[in-house]
C-alpha positions as semicolon CSV with decimal commas, in nm:
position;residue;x (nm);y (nm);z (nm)
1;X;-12,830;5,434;7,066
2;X;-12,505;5,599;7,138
3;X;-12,450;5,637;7,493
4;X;-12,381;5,973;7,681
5;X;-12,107;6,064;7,968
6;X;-12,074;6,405;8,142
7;X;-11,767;6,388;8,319
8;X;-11,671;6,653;8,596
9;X;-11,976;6,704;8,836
10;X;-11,941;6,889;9,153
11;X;-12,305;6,932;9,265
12;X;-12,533;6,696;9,394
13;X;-12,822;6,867;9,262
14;X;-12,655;6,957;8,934
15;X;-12,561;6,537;8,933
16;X;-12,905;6,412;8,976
17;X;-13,049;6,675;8,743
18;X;-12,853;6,540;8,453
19;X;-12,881;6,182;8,528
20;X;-13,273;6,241;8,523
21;X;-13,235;6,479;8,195
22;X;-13,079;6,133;8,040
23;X;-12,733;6,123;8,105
24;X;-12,575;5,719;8,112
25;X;-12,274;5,799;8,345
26;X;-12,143;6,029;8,550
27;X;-11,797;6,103;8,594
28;X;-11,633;6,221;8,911
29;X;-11,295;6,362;8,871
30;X;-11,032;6,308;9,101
31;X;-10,762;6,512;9,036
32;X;-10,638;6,765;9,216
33;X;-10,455;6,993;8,923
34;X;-10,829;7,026;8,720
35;X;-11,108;7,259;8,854
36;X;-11,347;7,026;8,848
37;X;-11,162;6,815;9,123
38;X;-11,396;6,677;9,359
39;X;-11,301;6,568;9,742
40;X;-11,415;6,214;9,892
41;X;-11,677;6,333;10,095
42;X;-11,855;6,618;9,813
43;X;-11,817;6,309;9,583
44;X;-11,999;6,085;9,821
45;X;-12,280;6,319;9,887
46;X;-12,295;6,350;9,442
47;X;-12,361;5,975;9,416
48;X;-12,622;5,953;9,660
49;X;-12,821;6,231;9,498
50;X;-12,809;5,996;9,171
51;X;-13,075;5,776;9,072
52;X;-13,058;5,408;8,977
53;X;-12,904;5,286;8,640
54;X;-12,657;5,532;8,587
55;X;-12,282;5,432;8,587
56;X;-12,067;5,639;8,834
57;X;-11,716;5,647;8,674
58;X;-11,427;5,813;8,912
59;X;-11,117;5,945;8,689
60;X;-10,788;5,940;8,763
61;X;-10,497;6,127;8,641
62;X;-10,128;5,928;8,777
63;X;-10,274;5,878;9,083
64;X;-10,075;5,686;9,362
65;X;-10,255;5,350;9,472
66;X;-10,308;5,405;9,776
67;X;-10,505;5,738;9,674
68;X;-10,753;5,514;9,457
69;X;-10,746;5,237;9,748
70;X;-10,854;5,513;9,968
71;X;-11,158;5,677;9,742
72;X;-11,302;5,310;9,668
73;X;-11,323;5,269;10,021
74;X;-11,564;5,540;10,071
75;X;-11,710;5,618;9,719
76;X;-11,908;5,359;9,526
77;X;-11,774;5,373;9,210
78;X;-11,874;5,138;8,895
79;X;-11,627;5,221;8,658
80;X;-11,247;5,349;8,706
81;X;-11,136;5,585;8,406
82;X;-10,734;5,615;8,351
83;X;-10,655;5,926;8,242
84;X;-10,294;5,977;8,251
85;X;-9,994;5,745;8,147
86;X;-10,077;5,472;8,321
87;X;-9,957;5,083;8,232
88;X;-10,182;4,833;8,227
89;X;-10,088;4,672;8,535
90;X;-10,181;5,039;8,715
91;X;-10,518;4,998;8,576
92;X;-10,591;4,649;8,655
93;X;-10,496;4,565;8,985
94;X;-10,820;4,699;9,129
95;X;-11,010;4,430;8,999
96;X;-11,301;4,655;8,846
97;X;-11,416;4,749;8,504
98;X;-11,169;5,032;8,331
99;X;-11,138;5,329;8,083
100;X;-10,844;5,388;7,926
101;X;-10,813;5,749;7,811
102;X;-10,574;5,816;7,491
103;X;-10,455;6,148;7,397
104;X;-10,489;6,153;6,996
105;X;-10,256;6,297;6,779
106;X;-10,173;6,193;6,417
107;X;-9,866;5,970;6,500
108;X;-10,115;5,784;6,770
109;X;-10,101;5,403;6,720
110;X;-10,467;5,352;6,853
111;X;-10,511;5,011;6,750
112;X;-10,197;4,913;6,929
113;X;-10,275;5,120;7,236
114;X;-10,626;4,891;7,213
115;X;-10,457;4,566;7,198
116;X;-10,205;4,641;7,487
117;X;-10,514;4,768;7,687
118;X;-10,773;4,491;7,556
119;X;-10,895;4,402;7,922
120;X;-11,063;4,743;7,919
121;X;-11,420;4,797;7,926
122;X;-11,323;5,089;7,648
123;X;-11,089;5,261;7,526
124;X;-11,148;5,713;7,507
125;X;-11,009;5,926;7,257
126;X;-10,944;6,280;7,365
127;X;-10,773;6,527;7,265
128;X;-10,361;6,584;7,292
129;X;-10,247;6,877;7,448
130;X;-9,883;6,872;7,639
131;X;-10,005;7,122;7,931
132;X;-10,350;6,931;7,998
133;X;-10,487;6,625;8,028
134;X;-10,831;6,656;7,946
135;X;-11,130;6,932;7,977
136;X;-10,958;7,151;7,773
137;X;-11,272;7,160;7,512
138;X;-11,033;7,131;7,231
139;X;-11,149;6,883;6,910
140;X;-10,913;6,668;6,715
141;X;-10,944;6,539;6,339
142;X;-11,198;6,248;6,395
143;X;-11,074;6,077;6,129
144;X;-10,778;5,956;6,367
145;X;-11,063;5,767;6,585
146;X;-11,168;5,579;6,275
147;X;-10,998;5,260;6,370
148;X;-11,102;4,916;6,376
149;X;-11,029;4,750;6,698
150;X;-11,232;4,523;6,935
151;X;-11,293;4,731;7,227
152;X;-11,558;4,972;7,227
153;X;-11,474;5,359;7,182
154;X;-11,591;5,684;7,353
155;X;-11,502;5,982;7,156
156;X;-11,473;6,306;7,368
157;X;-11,277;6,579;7,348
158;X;-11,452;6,901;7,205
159;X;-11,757;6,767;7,166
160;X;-12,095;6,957;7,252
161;X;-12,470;7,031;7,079
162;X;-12,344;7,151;6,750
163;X;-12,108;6,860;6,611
164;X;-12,161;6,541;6,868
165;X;-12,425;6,461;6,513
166;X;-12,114;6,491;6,276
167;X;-11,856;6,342;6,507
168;X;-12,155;6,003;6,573
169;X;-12,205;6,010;6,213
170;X;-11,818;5,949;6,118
171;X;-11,662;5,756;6,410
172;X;-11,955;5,559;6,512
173;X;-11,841;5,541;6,853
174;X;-12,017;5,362;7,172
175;X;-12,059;5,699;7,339
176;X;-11,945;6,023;7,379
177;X;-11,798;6,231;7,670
178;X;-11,851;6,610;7,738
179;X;-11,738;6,814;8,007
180;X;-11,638;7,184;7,930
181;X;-11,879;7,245;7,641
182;X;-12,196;7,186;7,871
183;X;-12,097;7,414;8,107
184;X;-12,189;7,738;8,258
185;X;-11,839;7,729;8,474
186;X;-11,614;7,492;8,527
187;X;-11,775;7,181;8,711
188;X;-12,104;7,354;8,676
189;X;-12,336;7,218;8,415
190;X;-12,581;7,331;8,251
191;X;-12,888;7,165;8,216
192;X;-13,086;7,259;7,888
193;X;-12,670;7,258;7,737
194;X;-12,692;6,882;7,866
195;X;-13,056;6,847;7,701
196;X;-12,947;6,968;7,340
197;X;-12,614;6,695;7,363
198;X;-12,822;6,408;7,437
199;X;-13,090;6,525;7,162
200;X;-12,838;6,596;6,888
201;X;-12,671;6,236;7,025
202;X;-12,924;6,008;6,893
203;X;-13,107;6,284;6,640
């Protein structure tokens, strides 16, 4: 069974609905430039609206230490996910299980990116783009995730009811992320959207 993450939640409600509908983990994103930033205190009252056995990943974008130090104090987070250009040593020192999110583009060295990052729980392929990083509901050619490394993949980037099948069906990843294509607005999901991923996940 391939596993399914909706990242970007700003709702409780909206949160617990999806978690219920099926979703694996939730992702919280912390980062001011996106519009589906969520503050300490909205993402504290998200997680308590979620029900037991889902994974509550917060994502970062080059965030300063002592920004991270500060939401792990008051958010109870099971996963960290590394979305910018962080160095391994940025994504370690909090001594908790870690995504490391790489922007794909043909001259991407993914199985070296793996090895240098091989402490990670995974390893996500998104999309490139110079002016974003993530969310941006872009796909890139799948074939480029078609690598043979160690750590476990999440594919995202693109990804919604139509082609999460096709994309499963050639990368063969752990799980897949979706955040803009199961939308209604940004940060705002939509539940029977959600519904039709998950189905057409494991169809």
């Amino acid at each position: 069974m391939t596993k399914v993450k909706i990242c970007g939640f700003t709702d409780p409600k909206n949160a617990r609905d999806a978690a219920i509908a099926g979703v694996d983990a939730i992702g919280l994103v912390f980062y001011n430039k996106s519009p589906r930033n969520v503050e300490i205190h909205r993402a504290q009252q998200i997680i308590d609206e979620l029900p037991p056995f889902v994974n509550r990943v917060g994502l970062f974008v080059n965030a300063n230490p002592s920004f991270i130090d500060e939401v792990l104090c008051e958010v109870p987070l099971d996963t960290l996910q590394f979305h910018g250009d962080e160095g391994l040593l940025d994504c370690t020192q909090y001594q908790m299980p870690f995504i490391k999110s790489l922007r794909v583009k043909p001259e991407t060295h993914v199985e070296e990116v793996a090895e240098q990052f091989s402490s990670a729980s995974a390893i996500l392929l998104d999309s490139y783009n110079p002016s974003s990083y993530g969310g941006t509901g872009e796909a890139f050619d799948w074939s480029l995730a078609c690598v043979d490394i160690s750590l476990p993949i999440i594919l995202a980037g693109g990804l919604n009811q139509v082609n999460v099948s096709a994309a499963i069906s050639q990368v063969k990843p752990y799980a897949v992320d979706a955040s803009s294509s199961v939308e209604s607005a940004p940060g705002v999901k939509d539940i029977d959207k959600i519904i039709a991923f998950i189905r057409n996940t494991n169809s």
